[in-house]
N, CA and C of each residue as an Amber inpcrd file, in Angstrom:
protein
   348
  95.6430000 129.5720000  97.1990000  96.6360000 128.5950000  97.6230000
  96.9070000 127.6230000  96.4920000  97.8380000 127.2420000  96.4340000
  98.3790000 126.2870000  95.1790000  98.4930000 124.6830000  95.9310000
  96.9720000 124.1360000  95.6280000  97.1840000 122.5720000  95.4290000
  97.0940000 122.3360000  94.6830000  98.5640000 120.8120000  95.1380000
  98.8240000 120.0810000  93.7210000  97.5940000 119.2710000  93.1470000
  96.3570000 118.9530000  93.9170000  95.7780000 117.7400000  93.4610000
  94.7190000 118.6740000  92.2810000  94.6390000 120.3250000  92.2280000
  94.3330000 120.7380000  91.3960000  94.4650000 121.0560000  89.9950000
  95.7840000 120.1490000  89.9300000  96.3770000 120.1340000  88.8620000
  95.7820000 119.3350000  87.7530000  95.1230000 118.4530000  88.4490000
  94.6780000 116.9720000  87.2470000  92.9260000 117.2610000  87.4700000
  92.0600000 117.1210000  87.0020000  90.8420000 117.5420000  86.5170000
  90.3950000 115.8880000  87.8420000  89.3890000 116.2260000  88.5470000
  89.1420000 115.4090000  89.3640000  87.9850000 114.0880000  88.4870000
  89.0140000 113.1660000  88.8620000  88.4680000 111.8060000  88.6180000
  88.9000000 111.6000000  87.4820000  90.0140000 112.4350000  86.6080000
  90.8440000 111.8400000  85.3910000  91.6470000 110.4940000  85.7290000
  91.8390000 109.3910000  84.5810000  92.6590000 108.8760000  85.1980000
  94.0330000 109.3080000  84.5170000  95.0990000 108.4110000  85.7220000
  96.1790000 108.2520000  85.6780000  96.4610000 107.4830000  84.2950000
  97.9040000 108.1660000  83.8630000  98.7840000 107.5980000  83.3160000
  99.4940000 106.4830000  83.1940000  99.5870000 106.5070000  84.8260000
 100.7390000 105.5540000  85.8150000  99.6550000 104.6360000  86.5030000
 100.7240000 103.4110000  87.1960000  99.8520000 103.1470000  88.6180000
 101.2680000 103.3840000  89.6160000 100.4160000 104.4930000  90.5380000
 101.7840000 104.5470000  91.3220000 102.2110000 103.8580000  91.9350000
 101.5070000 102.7160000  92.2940000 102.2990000 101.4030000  93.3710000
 103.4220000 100.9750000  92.2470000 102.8610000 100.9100000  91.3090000
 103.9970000  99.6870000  90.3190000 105.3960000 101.0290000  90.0650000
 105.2580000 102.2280000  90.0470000 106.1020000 102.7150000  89.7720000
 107.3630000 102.7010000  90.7810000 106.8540000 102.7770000  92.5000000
 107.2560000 102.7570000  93.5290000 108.0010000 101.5080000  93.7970000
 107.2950000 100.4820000  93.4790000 107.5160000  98.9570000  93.6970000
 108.7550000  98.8780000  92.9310000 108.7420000  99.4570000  91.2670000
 110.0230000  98.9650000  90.0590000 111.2160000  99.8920000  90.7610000
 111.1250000 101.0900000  91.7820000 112.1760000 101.8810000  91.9320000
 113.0010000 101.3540000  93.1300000 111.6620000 100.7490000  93.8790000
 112.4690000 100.0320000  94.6200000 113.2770000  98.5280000  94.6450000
 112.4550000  97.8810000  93.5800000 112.8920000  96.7390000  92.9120000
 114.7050000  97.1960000  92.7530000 114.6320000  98.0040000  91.6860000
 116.1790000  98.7150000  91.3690000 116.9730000  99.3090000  91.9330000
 116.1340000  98.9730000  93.2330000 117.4810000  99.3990000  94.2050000
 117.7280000 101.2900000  94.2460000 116.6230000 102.1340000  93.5200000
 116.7620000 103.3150000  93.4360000 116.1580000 104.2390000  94.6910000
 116.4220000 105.3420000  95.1960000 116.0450000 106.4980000  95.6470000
 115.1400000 107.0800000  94.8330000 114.1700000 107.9700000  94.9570000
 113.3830000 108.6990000  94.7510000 114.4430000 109.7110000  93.8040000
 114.9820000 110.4480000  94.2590000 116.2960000 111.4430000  94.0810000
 117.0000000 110.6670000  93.0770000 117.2140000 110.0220000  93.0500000
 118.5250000 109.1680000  92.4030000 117.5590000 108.6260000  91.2490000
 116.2250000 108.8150000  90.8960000 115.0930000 108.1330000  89.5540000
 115.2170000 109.1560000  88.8730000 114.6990000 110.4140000  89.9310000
 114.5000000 111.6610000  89.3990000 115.6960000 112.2270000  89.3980000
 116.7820000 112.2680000  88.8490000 118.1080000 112.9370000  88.6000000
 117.7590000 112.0340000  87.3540000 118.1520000 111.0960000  87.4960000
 118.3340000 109.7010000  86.3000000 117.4370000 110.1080000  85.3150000
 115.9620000 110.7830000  85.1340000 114.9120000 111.1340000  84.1920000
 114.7210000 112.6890000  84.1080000 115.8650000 113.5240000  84.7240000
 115.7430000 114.9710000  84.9580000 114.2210000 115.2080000  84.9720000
 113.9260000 115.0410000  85.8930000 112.7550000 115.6170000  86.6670000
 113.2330000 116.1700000  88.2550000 112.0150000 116.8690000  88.7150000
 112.3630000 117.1800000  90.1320000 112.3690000 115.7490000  91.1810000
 112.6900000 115.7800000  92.6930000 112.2370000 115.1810000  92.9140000
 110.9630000 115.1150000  93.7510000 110.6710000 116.3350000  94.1370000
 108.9280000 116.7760000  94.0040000 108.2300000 116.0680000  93.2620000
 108.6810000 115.9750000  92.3350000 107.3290000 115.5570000  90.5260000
 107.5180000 113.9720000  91.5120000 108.6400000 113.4610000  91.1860000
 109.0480000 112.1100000  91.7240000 108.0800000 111.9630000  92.6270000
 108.3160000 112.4460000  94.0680000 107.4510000 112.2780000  95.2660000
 105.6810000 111.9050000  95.2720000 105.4770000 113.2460000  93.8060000
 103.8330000 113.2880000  93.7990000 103.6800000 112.5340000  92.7620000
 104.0950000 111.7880000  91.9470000 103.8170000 110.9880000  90.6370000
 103.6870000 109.4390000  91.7020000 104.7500000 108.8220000  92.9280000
 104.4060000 108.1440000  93.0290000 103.3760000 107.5570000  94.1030000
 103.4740000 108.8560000  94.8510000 101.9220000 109.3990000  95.9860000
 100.3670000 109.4010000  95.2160000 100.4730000 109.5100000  93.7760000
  99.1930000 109.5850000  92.8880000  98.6290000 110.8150000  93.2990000
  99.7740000 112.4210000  93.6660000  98.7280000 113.3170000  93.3480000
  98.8330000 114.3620000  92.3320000 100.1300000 113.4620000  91.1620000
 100.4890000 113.9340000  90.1220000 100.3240000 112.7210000  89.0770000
  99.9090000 112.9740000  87.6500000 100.1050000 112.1950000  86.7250000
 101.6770000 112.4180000  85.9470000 101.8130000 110.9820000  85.8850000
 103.0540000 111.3660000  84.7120000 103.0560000 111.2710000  83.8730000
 103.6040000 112.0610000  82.8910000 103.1500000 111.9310000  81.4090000
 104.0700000 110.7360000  80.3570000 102.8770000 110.2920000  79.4610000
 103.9170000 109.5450000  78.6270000 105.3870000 109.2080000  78.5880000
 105.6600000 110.4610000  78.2620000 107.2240000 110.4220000  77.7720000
 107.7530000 109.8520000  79.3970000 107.7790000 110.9110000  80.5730000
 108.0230000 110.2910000  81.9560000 107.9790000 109.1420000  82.0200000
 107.1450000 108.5240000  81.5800000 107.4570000 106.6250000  81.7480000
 108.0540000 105.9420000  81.0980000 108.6860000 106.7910000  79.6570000
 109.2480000 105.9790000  79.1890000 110.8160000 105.8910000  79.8610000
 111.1880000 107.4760000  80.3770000 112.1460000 107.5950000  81.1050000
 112.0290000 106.8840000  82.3720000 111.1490000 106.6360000  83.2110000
 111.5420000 105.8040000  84.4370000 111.2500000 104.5370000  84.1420000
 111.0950000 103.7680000  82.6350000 110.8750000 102.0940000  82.3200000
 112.7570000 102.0820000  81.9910000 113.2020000 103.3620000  81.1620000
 114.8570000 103.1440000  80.8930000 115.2340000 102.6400000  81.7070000
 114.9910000 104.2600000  82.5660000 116.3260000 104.4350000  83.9110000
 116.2630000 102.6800000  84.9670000 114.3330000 101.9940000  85.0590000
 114.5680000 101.0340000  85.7340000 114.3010000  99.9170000  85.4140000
 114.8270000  99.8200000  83.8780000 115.1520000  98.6080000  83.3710000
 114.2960000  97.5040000  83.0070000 113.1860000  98.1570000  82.8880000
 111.5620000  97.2380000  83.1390000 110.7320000  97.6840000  81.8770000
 109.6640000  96.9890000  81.7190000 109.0690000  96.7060000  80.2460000
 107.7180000  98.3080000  80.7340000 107.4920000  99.2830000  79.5800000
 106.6900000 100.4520000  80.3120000 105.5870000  99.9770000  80.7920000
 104.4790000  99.1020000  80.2900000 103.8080000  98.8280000  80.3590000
 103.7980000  97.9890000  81.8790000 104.5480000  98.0310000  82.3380000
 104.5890000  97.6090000  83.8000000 104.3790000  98.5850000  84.9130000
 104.5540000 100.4180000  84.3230000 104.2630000 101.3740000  85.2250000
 102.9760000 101.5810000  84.4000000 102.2510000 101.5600000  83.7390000
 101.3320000 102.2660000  82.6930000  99.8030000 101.7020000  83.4520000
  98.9830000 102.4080000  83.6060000  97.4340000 102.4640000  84.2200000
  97.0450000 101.0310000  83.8320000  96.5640000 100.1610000  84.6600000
  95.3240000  98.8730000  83.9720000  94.5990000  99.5690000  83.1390000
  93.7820000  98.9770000  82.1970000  92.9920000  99.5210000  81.7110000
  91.4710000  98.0310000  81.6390000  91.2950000  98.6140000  82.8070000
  90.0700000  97.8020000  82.8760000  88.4500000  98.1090000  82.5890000
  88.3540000  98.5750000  82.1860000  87.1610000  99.3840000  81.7060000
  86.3360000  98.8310000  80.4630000  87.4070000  97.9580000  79.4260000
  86.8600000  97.2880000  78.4310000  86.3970000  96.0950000  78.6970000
  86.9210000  95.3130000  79.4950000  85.9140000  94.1070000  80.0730000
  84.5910000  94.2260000  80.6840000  84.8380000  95.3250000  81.6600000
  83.7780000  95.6560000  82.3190000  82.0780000  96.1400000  81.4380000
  82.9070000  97.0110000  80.3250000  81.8270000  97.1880000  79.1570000
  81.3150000  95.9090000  78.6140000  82.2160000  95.1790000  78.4830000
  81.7520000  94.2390000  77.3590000  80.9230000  93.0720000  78.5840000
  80.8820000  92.7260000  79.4570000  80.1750000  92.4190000  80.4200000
  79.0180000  92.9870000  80.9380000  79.3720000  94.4060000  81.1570000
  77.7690000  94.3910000  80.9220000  76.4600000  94.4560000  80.1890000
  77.7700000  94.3950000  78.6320000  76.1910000  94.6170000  77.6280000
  76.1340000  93.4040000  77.6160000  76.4650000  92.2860000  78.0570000
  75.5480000  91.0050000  78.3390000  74.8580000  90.4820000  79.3270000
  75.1030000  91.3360000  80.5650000  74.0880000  91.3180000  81.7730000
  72.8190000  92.0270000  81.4830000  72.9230000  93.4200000  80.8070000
  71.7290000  93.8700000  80.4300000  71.1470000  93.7770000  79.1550000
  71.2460000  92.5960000  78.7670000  70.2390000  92.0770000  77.6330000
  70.3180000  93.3630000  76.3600000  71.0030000  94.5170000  76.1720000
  71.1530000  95.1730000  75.5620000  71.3370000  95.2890000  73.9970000
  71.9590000  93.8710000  73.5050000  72.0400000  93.2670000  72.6290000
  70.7460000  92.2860000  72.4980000  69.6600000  93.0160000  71.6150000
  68.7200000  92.1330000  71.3670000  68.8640000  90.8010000  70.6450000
  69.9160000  90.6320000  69.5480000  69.7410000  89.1210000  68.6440000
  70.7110000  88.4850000  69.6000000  71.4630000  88.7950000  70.7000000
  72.4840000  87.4670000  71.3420000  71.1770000  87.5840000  72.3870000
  70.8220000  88.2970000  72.5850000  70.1440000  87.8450000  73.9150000
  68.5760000  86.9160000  74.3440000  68.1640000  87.3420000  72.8410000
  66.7980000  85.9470000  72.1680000  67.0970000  84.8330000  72.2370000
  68.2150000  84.1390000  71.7150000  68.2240000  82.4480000  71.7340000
  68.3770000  82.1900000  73.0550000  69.3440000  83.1850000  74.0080000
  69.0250000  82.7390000  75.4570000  68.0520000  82.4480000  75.9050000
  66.9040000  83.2730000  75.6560000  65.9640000  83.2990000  76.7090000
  65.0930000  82.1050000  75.8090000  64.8610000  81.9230000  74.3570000
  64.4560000  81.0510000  74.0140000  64.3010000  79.7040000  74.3690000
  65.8070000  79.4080000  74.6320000  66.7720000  78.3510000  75.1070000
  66.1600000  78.0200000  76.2780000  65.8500000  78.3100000  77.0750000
  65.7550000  78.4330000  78.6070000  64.7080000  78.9060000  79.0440000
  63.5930000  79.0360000  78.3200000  62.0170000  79.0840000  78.8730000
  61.8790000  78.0730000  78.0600000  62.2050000  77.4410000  77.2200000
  61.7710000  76.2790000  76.3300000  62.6720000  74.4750000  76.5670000
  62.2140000  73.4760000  77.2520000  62.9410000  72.9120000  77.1160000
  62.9490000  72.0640000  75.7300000  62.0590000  72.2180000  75.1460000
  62.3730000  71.1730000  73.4460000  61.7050000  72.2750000  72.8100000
  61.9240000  72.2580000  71.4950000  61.2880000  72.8250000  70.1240000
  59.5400000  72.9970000  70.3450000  59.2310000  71.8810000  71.3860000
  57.7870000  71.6700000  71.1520000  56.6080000  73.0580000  71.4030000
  57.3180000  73.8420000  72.4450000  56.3670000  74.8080000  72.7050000
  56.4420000  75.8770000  71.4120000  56.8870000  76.2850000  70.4430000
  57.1040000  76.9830000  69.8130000  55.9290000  76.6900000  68.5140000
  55.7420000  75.4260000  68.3160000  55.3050000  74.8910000  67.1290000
  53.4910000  74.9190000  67.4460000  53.3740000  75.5940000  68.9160000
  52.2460000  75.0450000  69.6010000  51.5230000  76.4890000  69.2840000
């Protein structure tokens, strides 16, 4: 049987976020049909690109940022993943020289225990 959600490797991400794509088409006053004519695509692809059980590719967004008049980076994936990294290599002490003066700092209230 041919499912579509077999198409994209499970737990890849998206390209897109499909709310924002849905949201800008409807912002513009567009049809589904009437995006996808406008970016010659189907409107199948249309349907499942903004259902999230199709990715759209690059170029596709640059055609539906044209056709709806909006900056791409307004349909294009968050990319939240780099904060999240960089947060936790400071929750887990992972970084040994930032993470010494902390603890220094803060089991010590003056210079004095150190000298002792």
């Amino acid at each position: 049987m041919n499912d579509p959600r077999k198409r994209r490797r499970k737990g890849a991400p998206f390209h897109h976020e499909p709310e924002a794509v849905t949201y800008a088409r409807e912002k513009a006053g567009l049809t589904k049909r009437a995006l996808a004519l406008a970016c010659g695509i189907s409107e199948q692809l249309m349907g499942d690109i903004e259902a999230g059980r199709r990715n759209a590719t690059p170029e596709n967004l640059l055609k539906f940022a044209s056709a709806l008049n909006c900056p791409v980076v307004v349909l294009e994936a968050k990319r939240v993943c780099a904060p999240s990294v960089v947060a936790s290599e400071g929750d887990e002490g992972g970084d040994a020289p930032n993470s010494a003066p902390n603890m220094a700092s803060s089991d010590s209230p003056s210079g004095d225990s150190r000298a002792a």
